[in-house]
C-alpha positions as protocol buffer text, in pm:
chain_id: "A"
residue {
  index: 1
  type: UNK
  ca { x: 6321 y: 9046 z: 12704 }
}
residue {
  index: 2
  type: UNK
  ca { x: 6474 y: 8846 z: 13027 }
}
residue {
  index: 3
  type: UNK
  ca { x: 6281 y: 8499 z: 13103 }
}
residue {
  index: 4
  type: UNK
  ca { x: 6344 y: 8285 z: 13336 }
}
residue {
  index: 5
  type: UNK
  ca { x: 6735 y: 8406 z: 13393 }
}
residue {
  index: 6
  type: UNK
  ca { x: 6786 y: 8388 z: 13013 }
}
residue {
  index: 7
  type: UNK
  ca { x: 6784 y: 8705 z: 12736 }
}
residue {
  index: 8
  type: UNK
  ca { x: 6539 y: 8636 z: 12463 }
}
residue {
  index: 9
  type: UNK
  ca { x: 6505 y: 8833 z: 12112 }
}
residue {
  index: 10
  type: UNK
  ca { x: 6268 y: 8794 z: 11894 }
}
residue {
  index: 11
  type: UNK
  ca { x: 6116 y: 8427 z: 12035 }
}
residue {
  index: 12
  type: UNK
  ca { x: 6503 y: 8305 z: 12042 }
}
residue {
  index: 13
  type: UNK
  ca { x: 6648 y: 8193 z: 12337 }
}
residue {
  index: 14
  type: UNK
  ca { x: 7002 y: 8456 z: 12313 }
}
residue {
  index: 15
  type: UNK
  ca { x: 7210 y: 8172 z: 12501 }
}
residue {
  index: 16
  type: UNK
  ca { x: 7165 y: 7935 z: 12224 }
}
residue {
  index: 17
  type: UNK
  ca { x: 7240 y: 8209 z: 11945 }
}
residue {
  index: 18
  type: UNK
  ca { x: 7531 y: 8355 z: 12177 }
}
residue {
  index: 19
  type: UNK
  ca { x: 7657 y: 7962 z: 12199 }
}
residue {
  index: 20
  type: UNK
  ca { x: 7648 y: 7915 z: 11830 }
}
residue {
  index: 21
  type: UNK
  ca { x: 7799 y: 8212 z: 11735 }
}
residue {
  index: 22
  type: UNK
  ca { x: 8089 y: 8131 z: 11966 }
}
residue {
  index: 23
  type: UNK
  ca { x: 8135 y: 7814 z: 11809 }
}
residue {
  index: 24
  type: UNK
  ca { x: 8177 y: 7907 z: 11479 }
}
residue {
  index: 25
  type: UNK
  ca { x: 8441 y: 8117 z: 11605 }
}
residue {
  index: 26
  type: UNK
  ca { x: 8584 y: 7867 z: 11807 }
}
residue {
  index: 27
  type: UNK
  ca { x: 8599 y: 7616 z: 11560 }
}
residue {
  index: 28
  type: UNK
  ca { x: 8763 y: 7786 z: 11225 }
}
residue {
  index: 29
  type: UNK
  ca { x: 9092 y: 7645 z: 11152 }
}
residue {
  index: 30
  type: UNK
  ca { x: 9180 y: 8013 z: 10984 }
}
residue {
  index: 31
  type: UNK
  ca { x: 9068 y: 8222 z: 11339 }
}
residue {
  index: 32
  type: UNK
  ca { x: 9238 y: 8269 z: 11665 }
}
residue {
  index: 33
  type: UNK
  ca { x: 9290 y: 7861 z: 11718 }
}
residue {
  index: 34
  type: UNK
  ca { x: 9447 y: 7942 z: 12085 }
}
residue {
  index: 35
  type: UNK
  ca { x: 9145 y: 8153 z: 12265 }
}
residue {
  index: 36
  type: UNK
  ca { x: 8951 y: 7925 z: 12512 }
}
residue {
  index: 37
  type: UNK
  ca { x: 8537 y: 7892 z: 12495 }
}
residue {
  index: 38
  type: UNK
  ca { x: 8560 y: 8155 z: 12787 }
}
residue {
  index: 39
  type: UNK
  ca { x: 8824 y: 8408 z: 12586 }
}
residue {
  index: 40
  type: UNK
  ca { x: 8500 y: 8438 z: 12282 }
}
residue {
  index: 41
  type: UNK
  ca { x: 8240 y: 8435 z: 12609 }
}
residue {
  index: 42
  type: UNK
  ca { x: 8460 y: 8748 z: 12694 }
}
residue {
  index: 43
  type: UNK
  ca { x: 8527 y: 8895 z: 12333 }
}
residue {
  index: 44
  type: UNK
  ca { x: 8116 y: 8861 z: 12247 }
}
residue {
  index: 45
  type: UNK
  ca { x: 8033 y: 9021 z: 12612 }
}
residue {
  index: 46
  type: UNK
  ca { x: 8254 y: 9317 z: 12482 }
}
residue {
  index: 47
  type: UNK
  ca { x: 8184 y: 9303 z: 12114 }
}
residue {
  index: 48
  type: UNK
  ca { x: 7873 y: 9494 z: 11885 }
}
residue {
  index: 49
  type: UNK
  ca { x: 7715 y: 9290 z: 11664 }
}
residue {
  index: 50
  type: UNK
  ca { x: 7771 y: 9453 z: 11272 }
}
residue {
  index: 51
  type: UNK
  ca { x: 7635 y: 9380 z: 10950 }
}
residue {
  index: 52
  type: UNK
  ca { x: 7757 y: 9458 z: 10590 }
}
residue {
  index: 53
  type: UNK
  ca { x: 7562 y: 9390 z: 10268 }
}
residue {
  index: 54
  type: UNK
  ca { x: 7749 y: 9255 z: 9992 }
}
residue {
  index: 55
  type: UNK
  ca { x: 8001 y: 9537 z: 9813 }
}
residue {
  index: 56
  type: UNK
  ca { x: 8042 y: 9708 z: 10140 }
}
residue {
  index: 57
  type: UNK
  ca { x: 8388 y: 9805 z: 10248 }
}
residue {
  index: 58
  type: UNK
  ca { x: 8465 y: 9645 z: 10595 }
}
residue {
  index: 59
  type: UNK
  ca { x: 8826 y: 9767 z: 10654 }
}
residue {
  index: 60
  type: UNK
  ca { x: 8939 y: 10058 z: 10448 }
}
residue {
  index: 61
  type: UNK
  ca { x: 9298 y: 10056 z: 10278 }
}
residue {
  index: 62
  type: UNK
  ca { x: 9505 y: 10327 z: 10412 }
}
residue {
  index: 63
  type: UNK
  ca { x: 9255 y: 10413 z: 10716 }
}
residue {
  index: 64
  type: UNK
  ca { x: 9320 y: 10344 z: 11052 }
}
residue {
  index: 65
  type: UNK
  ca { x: 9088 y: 10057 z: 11243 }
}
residue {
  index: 66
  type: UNK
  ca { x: 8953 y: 10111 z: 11571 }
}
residue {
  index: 67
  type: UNK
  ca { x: 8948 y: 9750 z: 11603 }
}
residue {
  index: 68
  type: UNK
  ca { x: 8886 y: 9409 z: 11449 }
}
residue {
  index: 69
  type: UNK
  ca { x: 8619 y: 9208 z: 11273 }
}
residue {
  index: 70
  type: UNK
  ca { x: 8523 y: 8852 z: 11388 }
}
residue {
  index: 71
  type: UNK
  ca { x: 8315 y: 8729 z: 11095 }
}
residue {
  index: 72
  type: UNK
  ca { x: 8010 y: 8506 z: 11202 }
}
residue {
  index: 73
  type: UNK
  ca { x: 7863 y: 8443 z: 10848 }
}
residue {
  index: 74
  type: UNK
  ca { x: 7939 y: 8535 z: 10475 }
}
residue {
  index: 75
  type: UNK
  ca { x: 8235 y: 8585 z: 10281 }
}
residue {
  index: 76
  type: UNK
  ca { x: 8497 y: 8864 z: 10243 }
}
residue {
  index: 77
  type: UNK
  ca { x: 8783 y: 8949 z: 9977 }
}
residue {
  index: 78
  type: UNK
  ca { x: 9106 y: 9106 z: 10132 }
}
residue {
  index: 79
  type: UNK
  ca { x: 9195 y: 9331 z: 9795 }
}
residue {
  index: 80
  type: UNK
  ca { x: 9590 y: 9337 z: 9821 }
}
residue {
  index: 81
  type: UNK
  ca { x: 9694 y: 9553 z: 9495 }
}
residue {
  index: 82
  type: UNK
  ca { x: 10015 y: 9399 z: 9423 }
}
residue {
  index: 83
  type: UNK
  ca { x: 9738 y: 9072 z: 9388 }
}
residue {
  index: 84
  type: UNK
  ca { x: 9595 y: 8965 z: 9107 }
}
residue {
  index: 85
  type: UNK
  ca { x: 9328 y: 8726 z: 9252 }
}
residue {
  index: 86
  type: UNK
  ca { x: 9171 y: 8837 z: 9614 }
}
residue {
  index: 87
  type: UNK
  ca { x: 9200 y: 8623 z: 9906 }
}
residue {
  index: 88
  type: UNK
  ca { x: 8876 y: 8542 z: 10073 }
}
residue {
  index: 89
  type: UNK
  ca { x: 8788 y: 8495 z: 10428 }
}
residue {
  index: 90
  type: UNK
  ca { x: 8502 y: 8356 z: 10616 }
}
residue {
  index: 91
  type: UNK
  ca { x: 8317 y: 8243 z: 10935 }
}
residue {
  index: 92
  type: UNK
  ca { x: 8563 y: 8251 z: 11244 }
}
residue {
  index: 93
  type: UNK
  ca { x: 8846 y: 8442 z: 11058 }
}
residue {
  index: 94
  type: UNK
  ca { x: 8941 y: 8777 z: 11150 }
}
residue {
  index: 95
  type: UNK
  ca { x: 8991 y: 9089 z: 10989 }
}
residue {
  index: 96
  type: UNK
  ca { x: 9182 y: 9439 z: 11079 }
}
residue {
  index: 97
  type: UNK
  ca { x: 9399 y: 9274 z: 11290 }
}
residue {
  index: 98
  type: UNK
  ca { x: 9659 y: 9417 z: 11101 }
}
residue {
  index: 99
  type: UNK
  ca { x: 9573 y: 9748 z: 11146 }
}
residue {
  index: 100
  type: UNK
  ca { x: 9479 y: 9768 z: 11510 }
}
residue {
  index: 101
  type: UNK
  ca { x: 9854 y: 9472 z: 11557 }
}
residue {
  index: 102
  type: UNK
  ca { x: 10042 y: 9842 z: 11439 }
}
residue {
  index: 103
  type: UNK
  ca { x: 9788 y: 10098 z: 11509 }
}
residue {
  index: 104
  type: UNK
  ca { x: 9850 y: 10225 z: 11149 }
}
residue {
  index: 105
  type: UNK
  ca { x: 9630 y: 10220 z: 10855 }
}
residue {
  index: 106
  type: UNK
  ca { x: 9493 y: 9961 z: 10691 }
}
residue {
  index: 107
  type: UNK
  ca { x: 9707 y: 9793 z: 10416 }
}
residue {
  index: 108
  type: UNK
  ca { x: 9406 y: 9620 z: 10217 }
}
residue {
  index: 109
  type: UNK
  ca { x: 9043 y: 9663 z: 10147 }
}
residue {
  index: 110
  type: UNK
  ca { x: 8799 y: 9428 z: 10300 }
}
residue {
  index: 111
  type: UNK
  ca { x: 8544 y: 9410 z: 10070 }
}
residue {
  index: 112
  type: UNK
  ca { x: 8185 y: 9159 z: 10191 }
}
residue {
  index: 113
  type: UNK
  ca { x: 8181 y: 8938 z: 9865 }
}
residue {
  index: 114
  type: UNK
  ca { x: 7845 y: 8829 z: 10024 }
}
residue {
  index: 115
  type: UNK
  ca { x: 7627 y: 8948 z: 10333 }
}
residue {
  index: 116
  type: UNK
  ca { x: 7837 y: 8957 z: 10627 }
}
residue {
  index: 117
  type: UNK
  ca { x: 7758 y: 8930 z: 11011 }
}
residue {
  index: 118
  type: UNK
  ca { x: 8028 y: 8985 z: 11244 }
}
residue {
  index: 119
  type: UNK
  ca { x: 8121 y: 9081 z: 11547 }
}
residue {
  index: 120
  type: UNK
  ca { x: 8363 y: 9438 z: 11604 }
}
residue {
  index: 121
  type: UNK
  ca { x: 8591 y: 9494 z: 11906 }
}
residue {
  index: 122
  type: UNK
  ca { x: 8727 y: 9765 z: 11974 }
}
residue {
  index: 123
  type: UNK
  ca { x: 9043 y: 9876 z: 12061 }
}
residue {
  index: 124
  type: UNK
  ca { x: 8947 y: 10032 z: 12380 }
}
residue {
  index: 125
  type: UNK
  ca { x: 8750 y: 9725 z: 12463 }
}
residue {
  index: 126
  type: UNK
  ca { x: 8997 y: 9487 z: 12429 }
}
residue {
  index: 127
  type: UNK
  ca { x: 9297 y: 9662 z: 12618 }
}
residue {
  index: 128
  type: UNK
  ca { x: 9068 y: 9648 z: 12933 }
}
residue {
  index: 129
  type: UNK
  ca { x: 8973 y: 9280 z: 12827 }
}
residue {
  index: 130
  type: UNK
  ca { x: 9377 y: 9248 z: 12841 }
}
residue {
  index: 131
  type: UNK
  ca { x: 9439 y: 9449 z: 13157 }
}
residue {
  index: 132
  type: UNK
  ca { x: 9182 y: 9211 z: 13350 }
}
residue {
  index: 133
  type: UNK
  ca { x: 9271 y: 8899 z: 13175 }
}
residue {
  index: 134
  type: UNK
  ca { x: 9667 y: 8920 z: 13079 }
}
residue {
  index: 135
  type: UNK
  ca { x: 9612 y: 8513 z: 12997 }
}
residue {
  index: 136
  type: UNK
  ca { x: 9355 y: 8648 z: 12752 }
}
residue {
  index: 137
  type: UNK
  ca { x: 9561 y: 8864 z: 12578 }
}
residue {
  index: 138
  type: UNK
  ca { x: 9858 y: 8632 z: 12569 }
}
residue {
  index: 139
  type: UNK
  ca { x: 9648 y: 8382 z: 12356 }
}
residue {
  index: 140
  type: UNK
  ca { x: 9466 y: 8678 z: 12182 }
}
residue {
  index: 141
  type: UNK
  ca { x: 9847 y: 8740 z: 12012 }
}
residue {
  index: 142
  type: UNK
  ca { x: 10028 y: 8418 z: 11965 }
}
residue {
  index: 143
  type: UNK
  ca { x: 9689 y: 8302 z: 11760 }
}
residue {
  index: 144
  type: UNK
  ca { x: 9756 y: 8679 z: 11565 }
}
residue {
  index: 145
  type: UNK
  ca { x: 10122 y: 8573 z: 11502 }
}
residue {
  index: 146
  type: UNK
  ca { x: 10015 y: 8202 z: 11395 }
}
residue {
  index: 147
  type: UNK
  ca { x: 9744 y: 8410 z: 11159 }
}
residue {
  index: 148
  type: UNK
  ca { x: 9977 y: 8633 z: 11006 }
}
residue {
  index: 149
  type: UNK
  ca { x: 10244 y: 8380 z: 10975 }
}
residue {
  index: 150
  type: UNK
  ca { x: 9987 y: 8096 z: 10779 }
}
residue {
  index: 151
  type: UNK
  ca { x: 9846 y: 8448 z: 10544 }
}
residue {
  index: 152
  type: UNK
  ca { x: 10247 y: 8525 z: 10489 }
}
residue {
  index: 153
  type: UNK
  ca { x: 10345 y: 8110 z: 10388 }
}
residue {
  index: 154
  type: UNK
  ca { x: 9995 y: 8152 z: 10159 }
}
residue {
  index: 155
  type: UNK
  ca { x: 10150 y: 8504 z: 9956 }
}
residue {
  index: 156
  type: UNK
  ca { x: 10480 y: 8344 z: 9964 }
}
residue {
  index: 157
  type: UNK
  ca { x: 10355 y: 8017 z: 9760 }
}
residue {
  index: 158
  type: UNK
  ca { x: 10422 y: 7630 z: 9853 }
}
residue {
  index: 159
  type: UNK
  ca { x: 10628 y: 7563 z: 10126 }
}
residue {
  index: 160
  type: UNK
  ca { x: 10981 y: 7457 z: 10180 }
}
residue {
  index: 161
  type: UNK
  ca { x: 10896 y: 7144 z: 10350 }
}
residue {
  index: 162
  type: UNK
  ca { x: 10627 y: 7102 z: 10063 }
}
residue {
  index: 163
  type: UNK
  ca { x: 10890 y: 7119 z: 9757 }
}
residue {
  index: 164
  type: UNK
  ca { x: 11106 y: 6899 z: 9939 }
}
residue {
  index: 165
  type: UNK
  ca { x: 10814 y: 6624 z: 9950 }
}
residue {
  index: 166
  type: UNK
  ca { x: 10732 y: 6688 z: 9630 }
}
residue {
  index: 167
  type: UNK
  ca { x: 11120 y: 6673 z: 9476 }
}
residue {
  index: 168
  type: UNK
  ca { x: 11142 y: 6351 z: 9673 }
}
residue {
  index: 169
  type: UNK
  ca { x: 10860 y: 6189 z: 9522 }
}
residue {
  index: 170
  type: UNK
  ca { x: 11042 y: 6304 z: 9203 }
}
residue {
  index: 171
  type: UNK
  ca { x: 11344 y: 6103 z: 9237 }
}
């Protein structure tokens, strides 16, 4: 229901939910770290609200996404089978990104370890988002690449820089 200029749902004022929402997203150190407060305005404009209960499968491994998850609350487990122990992922991280990066199938499960909101964009959604906002999209990828580069250091183990620190200290 519309009051006063603002969307209300269920007794809530939407703005406030809308403006936490975005900062939770805003503010993970593990999500897309170079989108502005008005990129997520844009993304959550464009984006459907989802929910999974826990044991659902978000992203399916060897399926093709139509688009990516932006997880508001709960926890995920990114089931890579040459892994022994799961990753997990959480508020303000992103998932399918790989997927919809190639536009080929998925090469993990996603798998809600607890409830999970999110939000899911979709591929045709975004590309206009990009077409109208080229800025957008530039940030929208280089926080992708920082993503996939910090997941790639994690798989690979302890860092260069961190052995050398830690061989110093040794000496």
């Amino acid at each position: 229901m519309l009051r006063a200029g603002r969307r209300e749902w269920g007794g809530l004022d939407m703005s406030k939910v809308l403006e936490e929402e975005v900062s939770v997203l805003s503010n993970s150190k593990n999500g897309l770290v170079y989108l502005t407060t008005n990129d997520w305005a844009l993304f959550v404009d464009k984006a459907k609200r989802v929910t999974f209960r826990k044991g659902q499968i978000l992203v399916h491994r060897g399926k093709a996404t139509d688009g990516i998850y932006l997880i508001l609350a709960g926890r995920a487990r990114v089931q890579i089978p040459s892994k022994a122990v799961s990753p997990e992922i959480g508020p303000g991280e992103i998932c399918g990104d790989m997927s919809f990066l190639e536009d080929a199938p998925a090469s993990a499960n996603v798998v809600a370890h607890q409830d999970i909101e999110a939000y899911h964009l979709d591929r045709a959604a975004m590309e206009k988002l990009f077409e109208l906002f080229p800025h957008l999209a530039s940030r929208f990828y280089r926080s992708l690449a920082t993503n996939l580069s910090r997941r790639l250091r994690e798989l690979i183990g302890p860092s260069l820089e961190l052995a050398s620190l830690v061989h110093k200290a040794s000496s």
